[in-house]
C-alpha positions in Angstrom: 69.3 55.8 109.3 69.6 58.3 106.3 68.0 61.2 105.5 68.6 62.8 109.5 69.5 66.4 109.1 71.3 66.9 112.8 73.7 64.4 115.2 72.2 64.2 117.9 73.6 66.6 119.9 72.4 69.3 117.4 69.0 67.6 118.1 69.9 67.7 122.1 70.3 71.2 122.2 67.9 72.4 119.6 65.2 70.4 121.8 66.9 72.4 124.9 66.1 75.4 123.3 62.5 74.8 121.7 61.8 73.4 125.5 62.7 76.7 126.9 60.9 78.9 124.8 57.8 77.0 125.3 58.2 78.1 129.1 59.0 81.8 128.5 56.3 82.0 126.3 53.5 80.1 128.5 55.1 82.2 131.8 55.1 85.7 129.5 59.1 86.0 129.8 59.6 88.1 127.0 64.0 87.6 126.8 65.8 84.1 127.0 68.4 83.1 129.5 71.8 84.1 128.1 72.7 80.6 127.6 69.0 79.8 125.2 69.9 83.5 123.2 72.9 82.4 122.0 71.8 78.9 121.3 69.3 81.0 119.2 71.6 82.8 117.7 73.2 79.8 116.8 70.9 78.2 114.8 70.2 78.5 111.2 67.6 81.1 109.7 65.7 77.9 108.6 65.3 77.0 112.3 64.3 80.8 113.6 61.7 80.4 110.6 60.7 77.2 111.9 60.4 78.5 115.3 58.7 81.9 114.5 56.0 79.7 112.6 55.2 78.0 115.8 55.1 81.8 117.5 58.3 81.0 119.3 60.0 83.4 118.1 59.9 86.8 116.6 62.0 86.9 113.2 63.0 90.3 112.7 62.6 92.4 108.9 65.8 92.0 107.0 64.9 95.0 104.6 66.8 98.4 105.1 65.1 101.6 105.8 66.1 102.9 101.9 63.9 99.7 100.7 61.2 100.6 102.9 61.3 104.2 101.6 61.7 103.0 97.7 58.5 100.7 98.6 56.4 103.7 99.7 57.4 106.0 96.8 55.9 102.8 94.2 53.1 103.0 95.9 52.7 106.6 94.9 51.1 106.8 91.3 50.7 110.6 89.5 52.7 112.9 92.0 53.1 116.4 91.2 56.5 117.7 91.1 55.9 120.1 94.0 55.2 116.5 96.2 57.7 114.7 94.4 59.8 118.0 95.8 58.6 117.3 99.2 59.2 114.0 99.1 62.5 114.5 98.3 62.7 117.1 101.3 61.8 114.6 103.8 63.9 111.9 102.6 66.8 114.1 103.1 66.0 115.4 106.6 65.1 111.3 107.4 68.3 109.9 105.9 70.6 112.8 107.7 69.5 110.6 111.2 68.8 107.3 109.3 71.3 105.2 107.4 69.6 103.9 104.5 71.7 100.6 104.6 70.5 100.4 108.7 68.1 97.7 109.5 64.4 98.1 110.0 64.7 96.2 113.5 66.9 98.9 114.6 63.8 101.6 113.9 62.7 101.5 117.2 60.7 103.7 119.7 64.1 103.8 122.1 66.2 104.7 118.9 63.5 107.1 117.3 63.8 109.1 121.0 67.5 109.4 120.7 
């Protein structure tokens, strides 16, 4: 029987899991059980891809805040110095309460209040 990828108690739980977020999502339960979180957290990113595909799951941004500022300045063609200037102004004031290394799942409206 080559060619399986998980024993089948990897297969056990991971059907488990798959199982229960079928029911949160058809009963509008927006956070897992304890127990079916850290399953989740447990699996591979190839598996939360897997399971985000099928709209399981939400798979959180991996870029930082610093790529997502270096992305909006490329998008900015022919900037006089006096914007470059204020650019530069707001980056500063933004990255004196943002780390540039921090997460873009941890930009949220709770943390933005703080």
């Amino acid at each position: 029987m080559g060619g399986r990828k998980y024993n089948e108690k990897t297969a056990n739980e991971l059907l488990e899991v798959v199982e229960a977020l079928i029911y949160y999502k058809n009963n509008a339960i927006v956070v897992p059980d304890k127990k079916t979180a850290a399953r989740l957290e447990a699996t591979t990113p190839e598996i939360r891809q897997k399971l985000s595909n099928f709209g399981l799951i939400e798979v959180p941004p991996t870029h930082t805040l610093k790529e997502l500022w270096d992305s909006f300045l490329k998008t900015k063609n022919k900037m006089k110095d006096s914007t470059i200037a204020a650019y530069e102004l707001v980056k500063g004031r933004f990255f004196r309460y943002f780390k540039e290394n921090e997460s873009l799942e941890d930009l949220t409206k709770e943390r933005m209040i703080q």
